[in-house]
N, C-alpha and C positions, 0 to 999 in steps of 0.2 A: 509414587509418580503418577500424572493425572495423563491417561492413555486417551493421549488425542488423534482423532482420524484426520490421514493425510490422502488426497486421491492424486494419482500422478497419470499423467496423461503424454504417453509418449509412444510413439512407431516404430521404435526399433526398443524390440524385449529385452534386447543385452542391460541395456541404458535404463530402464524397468529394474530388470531384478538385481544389478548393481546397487539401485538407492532405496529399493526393497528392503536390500540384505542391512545397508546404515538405519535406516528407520527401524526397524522390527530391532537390532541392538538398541537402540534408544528410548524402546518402548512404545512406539506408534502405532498405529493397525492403519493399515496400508491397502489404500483400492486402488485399481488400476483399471487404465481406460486404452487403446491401440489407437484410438481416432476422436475427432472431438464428438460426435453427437451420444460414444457410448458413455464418454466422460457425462458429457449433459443429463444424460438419464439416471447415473448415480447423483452428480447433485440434486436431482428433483428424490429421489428416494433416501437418501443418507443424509446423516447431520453430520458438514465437512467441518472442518478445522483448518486449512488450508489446500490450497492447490498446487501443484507443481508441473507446470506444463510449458509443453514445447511449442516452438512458433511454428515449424517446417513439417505441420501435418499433412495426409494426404486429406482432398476435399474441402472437408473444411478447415480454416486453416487457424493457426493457435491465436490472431490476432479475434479473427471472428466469435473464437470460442470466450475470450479473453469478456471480449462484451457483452456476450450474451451474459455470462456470469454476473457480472456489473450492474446489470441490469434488474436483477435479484438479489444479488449475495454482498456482502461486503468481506468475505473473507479474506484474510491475504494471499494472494499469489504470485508465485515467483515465476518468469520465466526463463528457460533453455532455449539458446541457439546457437545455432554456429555458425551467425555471422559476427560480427566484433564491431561492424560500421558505429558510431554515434546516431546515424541516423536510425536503424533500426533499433538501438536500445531507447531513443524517443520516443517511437512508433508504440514499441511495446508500453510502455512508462505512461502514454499516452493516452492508451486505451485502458488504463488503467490498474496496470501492475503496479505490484508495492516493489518488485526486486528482479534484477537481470543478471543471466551467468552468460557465461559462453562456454558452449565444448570447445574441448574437454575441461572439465571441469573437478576440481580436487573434492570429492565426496565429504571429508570433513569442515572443509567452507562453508559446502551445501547444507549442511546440518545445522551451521554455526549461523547459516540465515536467518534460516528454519526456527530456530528457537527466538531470535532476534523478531522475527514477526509474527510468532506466536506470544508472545512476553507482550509485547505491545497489544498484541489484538484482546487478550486473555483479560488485561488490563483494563483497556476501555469499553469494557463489556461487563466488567462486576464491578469495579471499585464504586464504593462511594464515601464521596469528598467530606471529609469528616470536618471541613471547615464551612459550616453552614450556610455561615453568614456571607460567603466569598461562593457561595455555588453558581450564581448567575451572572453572566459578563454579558452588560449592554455598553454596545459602541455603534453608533449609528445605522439604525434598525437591525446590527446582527446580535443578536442573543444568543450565547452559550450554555447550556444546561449542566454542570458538572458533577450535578449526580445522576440524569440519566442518557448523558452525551449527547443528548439534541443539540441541534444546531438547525435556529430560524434565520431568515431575513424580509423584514417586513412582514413579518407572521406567516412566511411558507416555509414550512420544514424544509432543508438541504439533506442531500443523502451522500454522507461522506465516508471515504473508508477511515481505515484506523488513524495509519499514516496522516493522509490531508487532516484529518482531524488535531493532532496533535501538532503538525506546524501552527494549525489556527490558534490554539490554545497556547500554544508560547507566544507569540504575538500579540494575540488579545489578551494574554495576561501580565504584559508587561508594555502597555503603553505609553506612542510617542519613544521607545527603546529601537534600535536601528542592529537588527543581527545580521551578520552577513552570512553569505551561503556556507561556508565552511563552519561558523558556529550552529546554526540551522541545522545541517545534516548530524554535527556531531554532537547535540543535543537530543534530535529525535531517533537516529539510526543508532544512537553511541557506539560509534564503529570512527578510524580518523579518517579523516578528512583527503582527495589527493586533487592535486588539480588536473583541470579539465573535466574533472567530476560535475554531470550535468543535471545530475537525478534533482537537487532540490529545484534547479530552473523549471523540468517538467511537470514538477510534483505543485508547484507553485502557479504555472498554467493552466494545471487540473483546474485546483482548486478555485480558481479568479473566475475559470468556466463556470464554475456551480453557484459561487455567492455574490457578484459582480452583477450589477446590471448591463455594463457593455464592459466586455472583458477586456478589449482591446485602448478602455480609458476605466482604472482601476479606480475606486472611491476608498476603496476600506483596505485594501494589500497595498500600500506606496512603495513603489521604487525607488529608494536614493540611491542614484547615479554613481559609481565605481561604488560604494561600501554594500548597499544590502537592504534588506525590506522592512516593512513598518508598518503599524497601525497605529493612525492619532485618538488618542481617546477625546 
């Protein structure tokens, strides 16, 4: 098994060495942070593999932390809260997370994320596309690179995580094709589908923000109205 570092970041220790004790079974090596800046200091010294952090820190708070990551790292992050609102699992989604629980939360779910976006991440970080000839996807100025996951538009690199990444790449690899949200999630998350499930709307806003020149009038991500999204080749 390939022993990947997890750093969890959360203020109450119980919550700590609960997903401690699932990870170190699974094989992880496991750092730990009480607050976000001591979190930040491990990812400036350590090679993460994901993050797992809470929103309801003291100071600074897991949203803040959430960004500063982002802003460097692309690793997957999941976060903890113990609110359940729609609108804070937005917030968080928002700022960048790949994945949202709520306390309390069933420790083997949390695991079952966990490997869920390390598989992905693990993924678009070595493979390379043994179909040569199909490695580069041009649809009006966005280019894909799919043996070493760039992603331009109009010749300035986009900095995407795994996730946004892989919605692009179902899209742009299937052009003028219309998936609706529930194929969407249940192609890139392969987890099913429930409704009210808002994650690909978020994750799809992300993304419009990075490769869009006005996000708010989409060129290259189309919305067809009740069915679902599309790229015209």
């Amino acid at each position: 098994m390939d022993c990947y570092n997890i750093l969890i970041i959360d203020d109450t220790v119980e919550i700590i060495e609960l997903i401690e004790i699932y990870l170190q079974n699974e094989g992880y090596r496991v750092y730990k942070a009480l607050n976000g800046p001591e979190g930040l200091k491990i990812l400036e010294t350590e090679k993460l593999h994901l993050v797992i952090l809470d929103i309801m820190l003291p100071g600074l708070d897991g949203m803040e932390v959430c960004r500063r990551i982002r802003q460097k790292l692309n690793i997957p992050i999941i976060m903890l809260s113990a609110k359940s609102q729609d609108m804070d699992k937005i917030l968080g989604l928002g700022m960048g997370a790949d994945d949202y629980m709520v306390k309390p939360f069933n420790p083997m779910e949390l695991i079952a994320r966990i490997k869920s976006q390390l598989r992905r991440y693990i993924y678009f970080n070595t493979q390379v596309d043994r179909h040569t000839d199909d490695s580069v996807i041009e649809i009006k100025g966005l280019v894909l690179n799919r043996k070493n996951h760039s992603v331009t538009v109009y010749g300035s690199e986009v900095n995407l995580t795994p996730t946004e990444y892989e919605i692009l790449l179902l899209l742009a690899s299937n052009p003028g094709t219309v998936f609706s949200a529930e194929q969407i999630f249940e192609r890139v998350w392969k987890e099913k589908y429930f409704e009210s499930n808002n994650t690909v709307m978020v994750h799809m806003w992300r993304l419009r923000e990075k490769i869009e020149e006005n996000p708010k009038e989409p060129k290259l991500i189309e919305t067809v109205w009740g069915v679902g999204y599309k790229i015209e080749g």
